[in-house]
ROMAR-838286 format. One record per residue: residue number from 1; residue in one letter; x, z, y of N, C-alpha, C in turn. Coordinates in nm, 3 decimals. Atoms other than C-alpha are relative to their C-alpha. Example, Ala and Ser with C-alpha at 12.3 -4.5 7.8 and 13.67 -1.06 7.14 Angstrom:
(1 'A' (0.089 0.000 -0.119) (1.230 0.780 -0.450) (0.090 0.000 0.120))
(2 'S' (-0.082 -0.006 -0.119) (1.367 0.714 -0.106) (-0.077 0.073 0.109))
This chain:
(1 'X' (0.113 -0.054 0.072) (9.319 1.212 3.263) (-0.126 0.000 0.086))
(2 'X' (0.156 0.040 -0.112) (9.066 1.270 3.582) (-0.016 -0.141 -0.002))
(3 'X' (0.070 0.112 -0.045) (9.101 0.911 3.663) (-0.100 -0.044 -0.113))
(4 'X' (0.077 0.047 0.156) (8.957 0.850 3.294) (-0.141 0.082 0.013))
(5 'X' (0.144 -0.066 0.004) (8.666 1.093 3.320) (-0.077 -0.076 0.126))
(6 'X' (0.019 0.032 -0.104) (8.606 0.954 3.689) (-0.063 -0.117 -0.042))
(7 'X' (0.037 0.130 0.056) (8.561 0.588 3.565) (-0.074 0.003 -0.078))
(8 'X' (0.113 -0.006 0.116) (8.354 0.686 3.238) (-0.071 0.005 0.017))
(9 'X' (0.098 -0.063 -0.130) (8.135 0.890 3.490) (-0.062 -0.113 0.000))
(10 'X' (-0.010 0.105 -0.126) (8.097 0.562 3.718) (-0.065 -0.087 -0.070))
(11 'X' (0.066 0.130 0.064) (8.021 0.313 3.437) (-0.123 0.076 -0.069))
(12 'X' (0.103 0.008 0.083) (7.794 0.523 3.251) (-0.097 0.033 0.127))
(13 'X' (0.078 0.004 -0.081) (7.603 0.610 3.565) (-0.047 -0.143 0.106))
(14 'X' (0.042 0.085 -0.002) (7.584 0.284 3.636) (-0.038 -0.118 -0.005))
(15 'X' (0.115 0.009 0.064) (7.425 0.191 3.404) (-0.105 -0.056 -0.002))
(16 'X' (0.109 -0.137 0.018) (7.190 0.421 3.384) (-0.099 -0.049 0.143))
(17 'X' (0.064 -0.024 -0.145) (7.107 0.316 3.764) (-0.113 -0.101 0.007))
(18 'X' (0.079 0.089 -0.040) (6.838 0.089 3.848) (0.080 -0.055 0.117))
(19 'X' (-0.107 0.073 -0.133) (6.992 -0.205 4.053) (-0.081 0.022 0.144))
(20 'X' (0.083 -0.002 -0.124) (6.751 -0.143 4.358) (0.078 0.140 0.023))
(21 'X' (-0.072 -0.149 -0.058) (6.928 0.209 4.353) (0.139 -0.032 0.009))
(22 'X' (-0.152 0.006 -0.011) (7.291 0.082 4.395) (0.017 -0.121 0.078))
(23 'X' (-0.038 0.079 -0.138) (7.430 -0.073 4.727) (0.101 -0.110 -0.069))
(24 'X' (-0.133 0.128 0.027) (7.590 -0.422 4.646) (-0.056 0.012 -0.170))
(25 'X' (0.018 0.081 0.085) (7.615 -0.632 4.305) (0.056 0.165 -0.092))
(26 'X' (-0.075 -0.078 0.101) (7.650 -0.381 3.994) (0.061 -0.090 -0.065))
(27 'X' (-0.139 0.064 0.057) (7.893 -0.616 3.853) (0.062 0.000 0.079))
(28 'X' (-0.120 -0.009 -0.079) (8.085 -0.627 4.151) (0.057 0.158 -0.014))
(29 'X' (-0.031 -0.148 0.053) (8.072 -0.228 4.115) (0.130 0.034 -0.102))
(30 'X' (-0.018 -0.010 0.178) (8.141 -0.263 3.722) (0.173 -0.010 0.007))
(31 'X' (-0.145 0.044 0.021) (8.439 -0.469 3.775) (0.120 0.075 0.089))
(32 'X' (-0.155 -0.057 -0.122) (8.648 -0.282 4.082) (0.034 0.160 -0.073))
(33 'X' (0.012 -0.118 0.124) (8.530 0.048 3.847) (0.131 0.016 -0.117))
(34 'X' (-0.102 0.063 0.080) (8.731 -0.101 3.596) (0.105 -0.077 -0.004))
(35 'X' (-0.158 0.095 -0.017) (9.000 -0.329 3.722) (0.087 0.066 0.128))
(36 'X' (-0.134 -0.064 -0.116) (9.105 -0.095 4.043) (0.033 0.141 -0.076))
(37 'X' (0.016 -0.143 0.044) (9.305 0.201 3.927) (0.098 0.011 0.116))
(38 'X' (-0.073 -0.066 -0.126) (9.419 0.367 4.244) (-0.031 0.137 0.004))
(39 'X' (0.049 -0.169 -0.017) (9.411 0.746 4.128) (-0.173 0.024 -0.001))
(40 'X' (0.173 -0.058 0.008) (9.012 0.742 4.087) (-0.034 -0.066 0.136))
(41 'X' (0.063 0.001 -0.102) (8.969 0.588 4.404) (-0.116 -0.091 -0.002))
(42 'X' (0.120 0.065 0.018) (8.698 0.316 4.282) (-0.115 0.048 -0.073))
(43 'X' (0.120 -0.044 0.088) (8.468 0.558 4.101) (0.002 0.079 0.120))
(44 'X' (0.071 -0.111 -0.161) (8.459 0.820 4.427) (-0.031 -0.080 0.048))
(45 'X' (0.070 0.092 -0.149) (8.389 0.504 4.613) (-0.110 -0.048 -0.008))
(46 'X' (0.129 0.017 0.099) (8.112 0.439 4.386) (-0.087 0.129 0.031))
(47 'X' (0.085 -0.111 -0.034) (7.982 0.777 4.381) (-0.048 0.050 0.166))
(48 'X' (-0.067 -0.075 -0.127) (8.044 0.815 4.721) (-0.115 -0.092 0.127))
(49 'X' (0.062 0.087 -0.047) (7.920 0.497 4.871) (-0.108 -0.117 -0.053))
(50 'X' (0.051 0.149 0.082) (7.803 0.245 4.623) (-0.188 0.054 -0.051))
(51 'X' (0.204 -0.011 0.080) (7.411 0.466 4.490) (-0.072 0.068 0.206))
(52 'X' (0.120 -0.025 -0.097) (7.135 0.510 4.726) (-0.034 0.082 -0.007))
């Protein structure tokens, strides 16, 4: 269930982001967002590391 809110989070924030505000390709983002599921660990890595 978190990992699902985590990921929803992740894509709708970015979005939402202006690409000059997010480190690295937002499709590369988009896709590890959505194709890694390791317990939430690609949306904390997003939030975490991936916005400016």
């Amino acid at each position: 269930m978190w990992e699902g809110i985590l990921k929803s989070a992740a894509l709708i924030d970015l979005a939402r982001r202006p690409a000059n505000e997010v480190r690295g390709s937002k499709t590369c983002w988009a896709l590890a967002v959505t194709l890694l599921n390791a317990g939430g660990a690609a949306p904390i890595a997003y939030f975490a590391r991936g916005r400016r």
